[in-house]
C-alpha positions as CSV (number, residue, x, y, z in Angstrom):
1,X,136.9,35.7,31.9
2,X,135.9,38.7,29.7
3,X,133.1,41.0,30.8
4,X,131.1,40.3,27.2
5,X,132.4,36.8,27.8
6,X,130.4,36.9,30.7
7,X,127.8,38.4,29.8
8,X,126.4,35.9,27.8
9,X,125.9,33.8,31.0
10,X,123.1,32.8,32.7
11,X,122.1,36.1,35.0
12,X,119.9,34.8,38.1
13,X,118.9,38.1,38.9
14,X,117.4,38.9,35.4
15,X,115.0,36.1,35.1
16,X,112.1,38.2,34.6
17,X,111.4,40.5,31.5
18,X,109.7,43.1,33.2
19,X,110.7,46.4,33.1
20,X,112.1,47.8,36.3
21,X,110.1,50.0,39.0
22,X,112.5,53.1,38.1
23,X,112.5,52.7,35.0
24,X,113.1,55.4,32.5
25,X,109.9,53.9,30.4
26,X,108.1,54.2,34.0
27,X,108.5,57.3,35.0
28,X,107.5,59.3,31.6
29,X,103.9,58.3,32.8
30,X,104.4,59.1,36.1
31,X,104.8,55.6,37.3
32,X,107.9,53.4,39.2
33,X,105.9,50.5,38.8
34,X,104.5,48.2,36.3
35,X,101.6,46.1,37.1
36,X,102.0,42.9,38.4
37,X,102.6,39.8,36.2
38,X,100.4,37.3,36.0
39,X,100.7,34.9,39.3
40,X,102.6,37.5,41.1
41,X,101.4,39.7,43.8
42,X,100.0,43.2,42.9
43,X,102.5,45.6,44.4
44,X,100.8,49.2,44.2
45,X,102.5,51.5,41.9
46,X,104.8,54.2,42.8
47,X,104.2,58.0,41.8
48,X,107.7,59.9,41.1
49,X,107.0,61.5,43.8
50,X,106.0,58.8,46.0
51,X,109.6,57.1,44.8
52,X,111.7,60.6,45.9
53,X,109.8,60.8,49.2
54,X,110.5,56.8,49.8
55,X,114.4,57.4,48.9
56,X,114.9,60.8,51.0
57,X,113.2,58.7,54.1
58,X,115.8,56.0,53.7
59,X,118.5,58.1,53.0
60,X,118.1,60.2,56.2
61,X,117.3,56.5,57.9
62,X,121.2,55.5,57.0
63,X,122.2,59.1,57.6
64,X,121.2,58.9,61.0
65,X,122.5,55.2,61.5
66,X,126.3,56.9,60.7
67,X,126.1,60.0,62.0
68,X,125.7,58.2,65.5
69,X,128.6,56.2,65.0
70,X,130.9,59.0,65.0
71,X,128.8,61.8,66.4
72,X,129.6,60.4,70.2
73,X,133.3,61.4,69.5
74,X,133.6,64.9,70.3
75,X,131.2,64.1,73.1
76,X,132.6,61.6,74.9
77,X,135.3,63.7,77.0
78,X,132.0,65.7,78.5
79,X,130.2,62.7,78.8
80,X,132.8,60.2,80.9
81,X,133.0,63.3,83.4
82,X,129.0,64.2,84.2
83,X,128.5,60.4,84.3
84,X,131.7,59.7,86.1
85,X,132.6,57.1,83.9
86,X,136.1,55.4,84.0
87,X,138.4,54.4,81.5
88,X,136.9,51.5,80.5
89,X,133.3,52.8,80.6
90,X,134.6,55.5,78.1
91,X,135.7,53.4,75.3
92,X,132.2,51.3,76.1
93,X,129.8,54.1,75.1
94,X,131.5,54.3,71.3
95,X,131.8,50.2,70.8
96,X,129.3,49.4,72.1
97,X,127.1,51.0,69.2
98,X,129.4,49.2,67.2
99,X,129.4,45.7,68.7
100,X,125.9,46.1,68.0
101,X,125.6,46.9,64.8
102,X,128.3,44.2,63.3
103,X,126.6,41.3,65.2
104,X,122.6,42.0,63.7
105,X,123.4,42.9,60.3
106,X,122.5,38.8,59.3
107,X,119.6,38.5,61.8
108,X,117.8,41.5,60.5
109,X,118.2,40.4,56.3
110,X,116.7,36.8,57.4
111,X,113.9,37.9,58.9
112,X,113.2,40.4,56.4
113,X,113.2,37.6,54.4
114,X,110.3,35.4,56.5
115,X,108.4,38.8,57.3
116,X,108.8,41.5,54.2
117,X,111.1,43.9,54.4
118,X,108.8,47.0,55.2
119,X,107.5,45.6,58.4
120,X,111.1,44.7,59.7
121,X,112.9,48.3,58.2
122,X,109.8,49.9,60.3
123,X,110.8,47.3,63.1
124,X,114.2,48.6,63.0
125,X,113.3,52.2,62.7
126,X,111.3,52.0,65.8
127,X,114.3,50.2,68.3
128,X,117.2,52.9,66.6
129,X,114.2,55.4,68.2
130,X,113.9,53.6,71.1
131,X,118.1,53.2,71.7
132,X,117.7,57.0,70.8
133,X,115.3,58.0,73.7
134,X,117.1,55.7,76.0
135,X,120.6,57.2,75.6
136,X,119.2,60.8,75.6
137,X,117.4,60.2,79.0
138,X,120.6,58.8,81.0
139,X,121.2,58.9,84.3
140,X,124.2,57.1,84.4
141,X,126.7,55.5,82.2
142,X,125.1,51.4,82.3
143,X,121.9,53.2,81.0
144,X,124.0,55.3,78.0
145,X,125.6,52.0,77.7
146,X,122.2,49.8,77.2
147,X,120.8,52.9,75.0
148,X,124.0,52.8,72.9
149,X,123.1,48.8,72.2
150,X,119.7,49.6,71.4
151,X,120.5,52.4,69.0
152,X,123.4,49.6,67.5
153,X,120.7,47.2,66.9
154,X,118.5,49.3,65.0
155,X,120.7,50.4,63.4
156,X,122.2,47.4,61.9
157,X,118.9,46.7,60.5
158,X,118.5,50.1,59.4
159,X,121.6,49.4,57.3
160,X,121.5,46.9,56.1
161,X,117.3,46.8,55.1
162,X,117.8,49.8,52.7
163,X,120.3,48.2,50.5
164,X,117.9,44.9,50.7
165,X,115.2,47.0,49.9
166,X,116.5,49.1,47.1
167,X,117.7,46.0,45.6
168,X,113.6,45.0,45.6
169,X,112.7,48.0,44.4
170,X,115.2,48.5,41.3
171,X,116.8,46.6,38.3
172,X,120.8,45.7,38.8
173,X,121.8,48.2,36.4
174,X,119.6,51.0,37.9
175,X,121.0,50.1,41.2
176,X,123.8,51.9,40.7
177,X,122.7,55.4,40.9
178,X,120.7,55.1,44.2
179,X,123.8,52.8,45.7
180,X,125.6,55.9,44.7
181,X,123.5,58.3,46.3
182,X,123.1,56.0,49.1
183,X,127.5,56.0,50.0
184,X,126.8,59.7,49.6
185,X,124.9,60.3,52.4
186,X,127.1,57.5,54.1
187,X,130.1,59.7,53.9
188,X,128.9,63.2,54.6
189,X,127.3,61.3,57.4
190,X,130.4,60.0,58.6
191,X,132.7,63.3,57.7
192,X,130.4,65.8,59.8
193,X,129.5,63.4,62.7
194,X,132.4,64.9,65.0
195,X,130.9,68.3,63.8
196,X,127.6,67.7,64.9
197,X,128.6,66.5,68.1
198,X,130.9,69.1,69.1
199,X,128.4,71.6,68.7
200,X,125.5,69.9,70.5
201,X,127.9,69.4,73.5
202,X,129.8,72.7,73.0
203,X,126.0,74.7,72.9
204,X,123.6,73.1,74.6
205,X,124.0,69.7,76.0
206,X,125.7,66.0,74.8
207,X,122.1,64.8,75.0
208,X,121.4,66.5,71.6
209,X,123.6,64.0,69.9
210,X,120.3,61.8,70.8
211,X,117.9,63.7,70.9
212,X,117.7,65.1,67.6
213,X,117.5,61.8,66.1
214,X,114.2,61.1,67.4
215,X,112.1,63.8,64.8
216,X,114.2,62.9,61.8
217,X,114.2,59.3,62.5
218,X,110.3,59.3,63.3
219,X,110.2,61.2,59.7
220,X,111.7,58.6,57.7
221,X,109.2,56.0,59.6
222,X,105.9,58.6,58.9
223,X,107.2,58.4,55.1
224,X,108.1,54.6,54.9
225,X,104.9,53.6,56.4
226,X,103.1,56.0,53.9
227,X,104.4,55.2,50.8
228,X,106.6,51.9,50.7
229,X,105.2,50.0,48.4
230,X,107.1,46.3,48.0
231,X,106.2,42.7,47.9
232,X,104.5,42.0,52.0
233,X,104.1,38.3,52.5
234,X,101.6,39.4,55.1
235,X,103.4,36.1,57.2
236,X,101.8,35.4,60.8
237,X,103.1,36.6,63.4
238,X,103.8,32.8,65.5
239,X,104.5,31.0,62.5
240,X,107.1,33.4,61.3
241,X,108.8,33.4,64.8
242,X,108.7,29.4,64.6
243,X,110.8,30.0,61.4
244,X,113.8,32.2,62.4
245,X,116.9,30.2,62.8
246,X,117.0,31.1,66.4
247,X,120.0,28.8,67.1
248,X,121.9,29.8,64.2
249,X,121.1,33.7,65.4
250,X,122.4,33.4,68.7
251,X,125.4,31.5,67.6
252,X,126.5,33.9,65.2
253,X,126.1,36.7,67.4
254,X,127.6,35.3,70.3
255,X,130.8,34.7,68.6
256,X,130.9,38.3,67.0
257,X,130.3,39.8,70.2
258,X,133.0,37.1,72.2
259,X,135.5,37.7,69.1
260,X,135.2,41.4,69.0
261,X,134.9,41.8,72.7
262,X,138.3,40.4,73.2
263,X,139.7,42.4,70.3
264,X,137.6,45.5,71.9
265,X,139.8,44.9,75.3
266,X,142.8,43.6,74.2
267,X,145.3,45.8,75.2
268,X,143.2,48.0,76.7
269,X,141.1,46.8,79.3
270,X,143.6,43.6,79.9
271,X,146.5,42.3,78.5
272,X,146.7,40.9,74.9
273,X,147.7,37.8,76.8
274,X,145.3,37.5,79.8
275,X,142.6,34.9,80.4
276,X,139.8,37.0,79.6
277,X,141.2,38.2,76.3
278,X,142.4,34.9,74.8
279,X,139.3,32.9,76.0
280,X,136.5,35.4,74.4
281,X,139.0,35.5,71.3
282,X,139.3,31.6,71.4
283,X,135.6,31.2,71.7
284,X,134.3,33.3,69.4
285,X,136.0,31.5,66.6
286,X,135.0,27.9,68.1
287,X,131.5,29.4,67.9
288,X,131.9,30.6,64.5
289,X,132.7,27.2,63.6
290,X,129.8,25.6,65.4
291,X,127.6,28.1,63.5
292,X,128.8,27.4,60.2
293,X,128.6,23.4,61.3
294,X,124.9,24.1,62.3
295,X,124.1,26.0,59.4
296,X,123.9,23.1,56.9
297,X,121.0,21.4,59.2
298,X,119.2,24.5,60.0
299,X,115.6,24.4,57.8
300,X,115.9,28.6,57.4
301,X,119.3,29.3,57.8
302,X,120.7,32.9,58.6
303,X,123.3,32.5,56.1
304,X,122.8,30.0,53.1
305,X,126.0,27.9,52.3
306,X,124.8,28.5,48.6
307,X,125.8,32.1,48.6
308,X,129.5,30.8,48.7
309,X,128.7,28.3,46.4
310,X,131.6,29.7,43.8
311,X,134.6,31.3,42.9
312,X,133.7,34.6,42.3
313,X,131.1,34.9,45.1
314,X,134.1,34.0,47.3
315,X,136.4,36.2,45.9
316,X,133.9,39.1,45.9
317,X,133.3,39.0,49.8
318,X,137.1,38.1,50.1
319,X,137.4,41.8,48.6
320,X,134.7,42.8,50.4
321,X,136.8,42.6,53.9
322,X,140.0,43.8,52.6
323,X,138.1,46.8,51.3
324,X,136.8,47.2,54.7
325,X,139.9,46.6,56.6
326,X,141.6,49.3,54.4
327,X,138.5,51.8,54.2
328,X,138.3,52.1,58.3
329,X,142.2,52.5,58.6
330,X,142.0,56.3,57.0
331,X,138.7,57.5,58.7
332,X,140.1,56.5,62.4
333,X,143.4,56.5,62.2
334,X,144.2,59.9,60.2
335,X,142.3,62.0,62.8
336,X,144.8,60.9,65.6
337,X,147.7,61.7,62.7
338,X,146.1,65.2,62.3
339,X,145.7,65.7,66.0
340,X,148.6,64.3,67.6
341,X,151.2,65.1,64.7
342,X,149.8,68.1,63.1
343,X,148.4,69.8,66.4
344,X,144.8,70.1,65.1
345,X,141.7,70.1,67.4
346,X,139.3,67.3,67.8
347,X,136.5,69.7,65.4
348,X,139.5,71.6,63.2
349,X,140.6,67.6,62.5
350,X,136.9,66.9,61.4
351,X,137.2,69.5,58.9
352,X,140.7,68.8,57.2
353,X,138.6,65.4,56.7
354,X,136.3,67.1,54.8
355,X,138.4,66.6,51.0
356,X,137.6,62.9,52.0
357,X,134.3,63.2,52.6
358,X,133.7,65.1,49.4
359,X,135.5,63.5,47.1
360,X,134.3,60.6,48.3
361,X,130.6,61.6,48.0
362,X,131.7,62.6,44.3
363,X,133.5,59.4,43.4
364,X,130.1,57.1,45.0
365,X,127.5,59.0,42.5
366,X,129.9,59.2,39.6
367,X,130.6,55.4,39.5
368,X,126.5,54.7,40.0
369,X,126.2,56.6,37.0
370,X,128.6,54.9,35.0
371,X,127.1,51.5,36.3
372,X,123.8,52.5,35.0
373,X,125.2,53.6,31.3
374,X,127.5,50.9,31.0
375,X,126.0,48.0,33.2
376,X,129.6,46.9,34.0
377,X,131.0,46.8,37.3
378,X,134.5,44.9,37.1
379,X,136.9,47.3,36.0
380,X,135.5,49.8,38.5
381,X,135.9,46.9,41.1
382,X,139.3,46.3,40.1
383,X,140.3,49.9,39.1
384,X,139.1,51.3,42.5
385,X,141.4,49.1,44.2
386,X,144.4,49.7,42.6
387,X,143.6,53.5,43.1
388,X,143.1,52.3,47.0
389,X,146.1,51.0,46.7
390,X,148.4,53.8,45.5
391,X,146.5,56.1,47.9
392,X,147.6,54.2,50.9
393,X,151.3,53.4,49.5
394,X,151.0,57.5,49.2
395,X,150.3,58.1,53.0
396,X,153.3,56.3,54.0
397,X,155.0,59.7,53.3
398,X,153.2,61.5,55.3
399,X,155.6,63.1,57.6
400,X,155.5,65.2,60.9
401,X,155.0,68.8,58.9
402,X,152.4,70.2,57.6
403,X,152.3,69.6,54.2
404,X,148.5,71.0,52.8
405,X,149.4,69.4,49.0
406,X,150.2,66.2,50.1
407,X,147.0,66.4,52.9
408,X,144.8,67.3,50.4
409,X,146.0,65.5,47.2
410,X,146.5,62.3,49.0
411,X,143.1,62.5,50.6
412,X,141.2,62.8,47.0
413,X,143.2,59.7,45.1
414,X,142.2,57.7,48.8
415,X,138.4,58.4,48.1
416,X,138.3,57.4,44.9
417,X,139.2,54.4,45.8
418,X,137.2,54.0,48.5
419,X,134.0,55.6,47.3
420,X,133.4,54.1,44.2
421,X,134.0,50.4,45.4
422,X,131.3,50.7,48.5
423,X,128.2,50.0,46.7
424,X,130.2,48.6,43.6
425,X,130.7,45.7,45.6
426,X,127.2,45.0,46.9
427,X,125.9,45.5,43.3
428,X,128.2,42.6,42.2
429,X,126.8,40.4,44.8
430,X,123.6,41.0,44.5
431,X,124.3,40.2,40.6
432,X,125.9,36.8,41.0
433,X,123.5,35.5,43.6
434,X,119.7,34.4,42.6
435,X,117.2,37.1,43.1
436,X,115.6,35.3,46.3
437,X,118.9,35.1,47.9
438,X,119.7,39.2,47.6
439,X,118.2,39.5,51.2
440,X,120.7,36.9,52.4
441,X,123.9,37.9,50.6
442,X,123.3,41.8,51.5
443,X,123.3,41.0,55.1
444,X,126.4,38.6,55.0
445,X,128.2,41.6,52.8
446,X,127.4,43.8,55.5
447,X,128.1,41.2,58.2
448,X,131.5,40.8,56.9
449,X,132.3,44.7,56.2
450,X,131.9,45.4,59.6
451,X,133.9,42.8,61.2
452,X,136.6,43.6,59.1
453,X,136.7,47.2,60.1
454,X,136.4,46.2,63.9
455,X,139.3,44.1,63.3
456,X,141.1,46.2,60.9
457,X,141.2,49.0,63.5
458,X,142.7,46.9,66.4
459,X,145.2,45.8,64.1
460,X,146.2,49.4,63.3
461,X,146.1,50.0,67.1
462,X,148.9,47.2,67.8
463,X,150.9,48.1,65.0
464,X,151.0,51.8,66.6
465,X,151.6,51.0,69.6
466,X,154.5,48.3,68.8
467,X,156.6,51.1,66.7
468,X,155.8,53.6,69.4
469,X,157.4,51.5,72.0
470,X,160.5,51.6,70.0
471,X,160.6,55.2,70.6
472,X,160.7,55.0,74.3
473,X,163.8,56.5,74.8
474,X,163.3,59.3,71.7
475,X,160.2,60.5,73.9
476,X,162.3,60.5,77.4
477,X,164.8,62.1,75.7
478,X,162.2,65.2,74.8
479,X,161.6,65.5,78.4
480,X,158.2,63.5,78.4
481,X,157.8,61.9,82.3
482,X,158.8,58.7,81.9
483,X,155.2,57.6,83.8
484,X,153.3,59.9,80.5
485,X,155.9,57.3,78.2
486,X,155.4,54.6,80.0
487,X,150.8,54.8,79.4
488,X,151.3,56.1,75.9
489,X,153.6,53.1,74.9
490,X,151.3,50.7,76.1
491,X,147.3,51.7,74.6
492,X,147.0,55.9,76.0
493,X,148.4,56.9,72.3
494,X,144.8,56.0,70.6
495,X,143.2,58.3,73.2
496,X,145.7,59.8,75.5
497,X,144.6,63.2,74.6
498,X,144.1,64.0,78.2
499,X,147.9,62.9,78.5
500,X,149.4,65.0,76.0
501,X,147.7,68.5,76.5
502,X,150.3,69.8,79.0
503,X,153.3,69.0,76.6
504,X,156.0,71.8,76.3
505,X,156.3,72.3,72.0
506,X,159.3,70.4,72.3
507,X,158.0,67.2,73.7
508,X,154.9,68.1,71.4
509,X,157.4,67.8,68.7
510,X,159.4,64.6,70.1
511,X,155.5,62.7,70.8
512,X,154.5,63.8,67.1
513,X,157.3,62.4,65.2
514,X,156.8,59.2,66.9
515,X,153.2,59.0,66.1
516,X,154.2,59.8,62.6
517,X,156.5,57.2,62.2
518,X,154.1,54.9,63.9
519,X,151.6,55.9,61.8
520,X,154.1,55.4,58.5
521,X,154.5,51.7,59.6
522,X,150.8,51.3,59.6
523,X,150.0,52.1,56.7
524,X,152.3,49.9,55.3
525,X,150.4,47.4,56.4
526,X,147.3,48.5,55.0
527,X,148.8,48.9,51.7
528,X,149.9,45.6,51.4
529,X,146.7,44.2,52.6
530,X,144.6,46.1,50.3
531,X,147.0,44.6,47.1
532,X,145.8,41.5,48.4
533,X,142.5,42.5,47.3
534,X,143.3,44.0,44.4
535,X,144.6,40.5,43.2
536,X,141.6,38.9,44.7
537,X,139.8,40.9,42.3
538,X,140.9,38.7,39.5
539,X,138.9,36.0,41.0
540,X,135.5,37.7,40.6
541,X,133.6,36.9,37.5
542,X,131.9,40.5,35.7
543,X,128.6,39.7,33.9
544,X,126.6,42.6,32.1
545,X,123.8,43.8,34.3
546,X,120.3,43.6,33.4
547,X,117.8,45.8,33.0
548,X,115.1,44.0,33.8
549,X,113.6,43.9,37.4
550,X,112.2,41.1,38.9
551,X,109.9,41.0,42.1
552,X,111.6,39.7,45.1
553,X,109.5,37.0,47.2
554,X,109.4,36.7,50.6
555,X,107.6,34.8,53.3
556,X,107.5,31.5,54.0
557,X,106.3,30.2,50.9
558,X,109.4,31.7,49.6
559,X,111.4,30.3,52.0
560,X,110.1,26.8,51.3
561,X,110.8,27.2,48.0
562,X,114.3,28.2,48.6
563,X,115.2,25.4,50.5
564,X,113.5,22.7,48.4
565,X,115.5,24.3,45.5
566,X,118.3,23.9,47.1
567,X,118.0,20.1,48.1
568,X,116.7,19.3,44.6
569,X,120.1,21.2,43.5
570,X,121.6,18.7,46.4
571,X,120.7,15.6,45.1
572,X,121.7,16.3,41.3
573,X,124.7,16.9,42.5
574,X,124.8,13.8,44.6
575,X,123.6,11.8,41.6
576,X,126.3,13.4,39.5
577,X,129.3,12.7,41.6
578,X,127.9,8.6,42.1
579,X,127.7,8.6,38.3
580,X,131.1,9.9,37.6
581,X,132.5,7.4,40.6
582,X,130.4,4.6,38.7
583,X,131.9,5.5,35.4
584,X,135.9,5.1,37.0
């Protein structure tokens, strides 16, 4: 279908007339927000400046929730040894922030949606403080451990409430320039985490990776508080507990944490084919299914059936996890080609990242523009994965040389791709789902971004680690200990750093063209992976985006009203089906 086809459709997120709260109209007067229509709640307005204070504080919210997932790196060698922690305890204080994160994201949009979204982004503000304090104040690794869950938690809601919450606050079109701004501070983040974290540990102490959230973090909560101003159902406190899905939230996060928990040890902690493994794997799924089984009975459910109620919805969350399968291949997978190939230094391979991390900061703000000019977001969708696409074919050539062109070049086209198809993709959800579902569908996007990229980079791991054992006897024959071969072949490659630092240059040289043709294999993989997305595209149906802005209800009037909707929906459609099977 044609985007000005489509545009002429029904748009269930441009109901209302009203112009938006950053609208251009609105801010000539210096206000961000009209009054109230009549029968709706008065939401106070927002000053210009009141708006640019309210975006800075969420920005440096989401900053902070991605700096920590990849500020521990550089850390984490100093860290295992003053807390004495073993292998295993190692890789826990990284996934564990992780694990986290993945398995709230859908909690935290529901009960945004019973509660109001400022009192749960303040809610999760203050646990990613509390997980901050906790970590910094460890006196061994179970209490880094329970610190790093914390932090995970909050920041999962952290997240995951700003996109919700800028998706109150702005029409669909106008979206697109904050989304923009908001996978800009995602990537610089994410680029200079390793920095960050290296210098805390290399100048004062690894407990600065934590510790300096806490004032910049309590910053964005002074602000938020202060001058937030969206739609606060004002729901009691015991009735709004009575109304989380608490059986559907435990079920969904119990099988993300069994699933990923056997794909986090896997290999590593125990055999792919162990007990432990293949029962938490096994489980998780069986509890998946139990979840989605429970789902259609639940009064409030975490995640709606309704929001895969067609085609394109499908097809855009389908894309969704085979852009974030490819997106977390790069960012983990080509500092270990930079290190263990090209020599670099855990810091000096943070840096060489950096033509990433800017272009895709560029390519994020660029695309919001065009989204609010144009209020079209199809080609981009489908445009930025063919890009993704050729990027990833492109890295397959990376070799065991240096080669600064290709380096360079190849990491550009990659972000492009990447970075203009982050919040591209949550504005085209948000479009094709009502306005009281946004809450709902943003969490589920989020939900399934970040279980693709947990899964995503175990698969990368195994494909490594089966080319590398076909270079068993290349690396013996460089004069590597056949004990050194014998741990990097089976799960030390990923972080056998430790393993490789006493190599003469010629077993350097022997290790490194394995990785690289390791590596080579991989991302053939992810190439053909993200083509699968790239026709999945085709599936997603582009509409023109409003202008308009409509206030988003929540509470449990709202709730109720979602789920009678729904039924009444339910029983025309019941009625329909028995008068067609009449009519035969």
């Amino acid at each position: 279908m044609s985007q000005t086809a489509a545009a002429k459709e029904s748009d269930p997120g441009s109901s209302s007339q009203s112009p938006s709260p950053g609208s251009v109209k609105g801010l000539d007067d210096g206000s961000t927000t009209p009054p109230a229509a009549a029968g709706e709640p008065d939401v106070p307005q927002h000053t210009k400046l009141q708006l640019t204070l309210i975006l800075v504080a969420l920005c440096l919210a989401v900053f902070l929730a991605a700096v920590d997932a990849t500020l521990i790196t550089a850390a984490l060698p100093t860290i295992a040894k003053e807390l004495e922690a073993s292998d295993a305890g190692f890789a826990w204080i990284g996934s564990s922030y992780l694990l986290s994160l993945a398995a709230t994201a859908p909690f935290w949009s529901k009960v945004s949606d019973i509660f109001g979204r400022k009192p749960i982004i303040l809610l999760a503000n203050v646990v990613f403080l509390v997980g901050s304090l906790i970590a910094a104040l460890s006196t061994n690794l179970a209490m880094l451990i329970a610190g790093r869950t914390v932090q995970g938690a909050g920041a999962g809601g952290l997240i995951t409430l700003v996109e919700i919450s800028v998706g109150d606050m702005f029409s669909p079109r106008e979206r697109g320039l904050f989304y923009g701004i908001y996978g800009a501070v995602w990537a610089v983040a994410t680029a200079i985490g390793p920095l960050i974290g290296g210098a805390f540990t290399e100048r004062v102490t690894w407990r600065w990776c934590f510790w300096f959230n806490l004032p910049f973090d309590g910053l964005s909560l002074i602000i938020t508080t202060i001058f937030l101003h969206i739609h606060n159902p004002k729901t009691p406190l015991l009735k709004g507990l009575a109304a989380i899905d608490w059986i559907g939230s435990l079920l969904i996060v119990g099988a993300t944490l069994m699933f990923l928990l056997g794909l986090d040890f896997g290999g590593v902690s125990a055999p792919w084919d162990s007990a432990v493994v293949i029962c938490l794997i096994i489980f998780g799924i069986v509890a998946y299914v139990l979840f989605g089984f429970y789902e259609h009975f639940a009064r409030y459910p975490v995640i709606p059936r309704r929001i895969f109620g067609s085609v394109s919805l499908v097809s855009t969350f389908a894309v969704v996890f085979s852009h974030g399968a490819c997106f977390m291949g790069p960012i983990f997978f080509l500092p270990l080609y930079f290190q263990d190939v090209l020599g670099a230094s855990p810091i000096m391979s943070g840096v060489w990242l950096l033509p990433l991390a800017i272009a895709f900061t560029v390519s994020g703000i660029v695309m919001g523009i065009v989204i609010e000019r144009t209020g079209h977001y199809l080609w981009i969708i489908r445009g930025s994965m063919a890009v993704f696409t050729l990027a990833l074919g492109l890295m397959i050539t990376y070799g065991a040389e240096r080669d600064w062109p290709r380096i360079i070049i190849f990491q550009i086209i990659l972000a492009a791709g990447i970075g203009a198809n982050m919040q591209t993709l949550v504005i085209c959800v948000q479009a094709l789902v009502a306005p009281e579902d946004i809450g709902v569908a943003t969490g589920t996007l989020n939900f399934i971004r970040n279980l693709a990229t947990a899964v995503s980079v175990v698969l990368g791991q195994v494909i490594i680690q089966g080319i590398l054992a076909t270079h068993q006897g290349d690396l013996l024959e460089a004069g590597i200990p056949s004990d050194i071969v014998d741990r990097l072949v089976h799960g030390g490659s990923i972080s056998g750093a430790a393993l490789t630092a006493g190599f003469t240059q010629e077993q350097r040289d022997g290790y490194g063209r394995a990785v690289a043709d390791s590596l080579s294999k991989m991302w053939i993989f992810y190439t053909a992976f993200c083509a699968l997305g790239f026709v999945i595209t085709f599936g997603i149906r582009g509409k023109e985006l409003s202008t308009s802005h409509e206030t988003t209800k929540t509470g449990l009037e709202a709730e109720e009203a979602k789920r009678q909707k729904n039924l009444h929906a339910g029983s025309q459609e019941t009625a329909i089906n028995g008068e067609k099977s009449e009519s035969a």
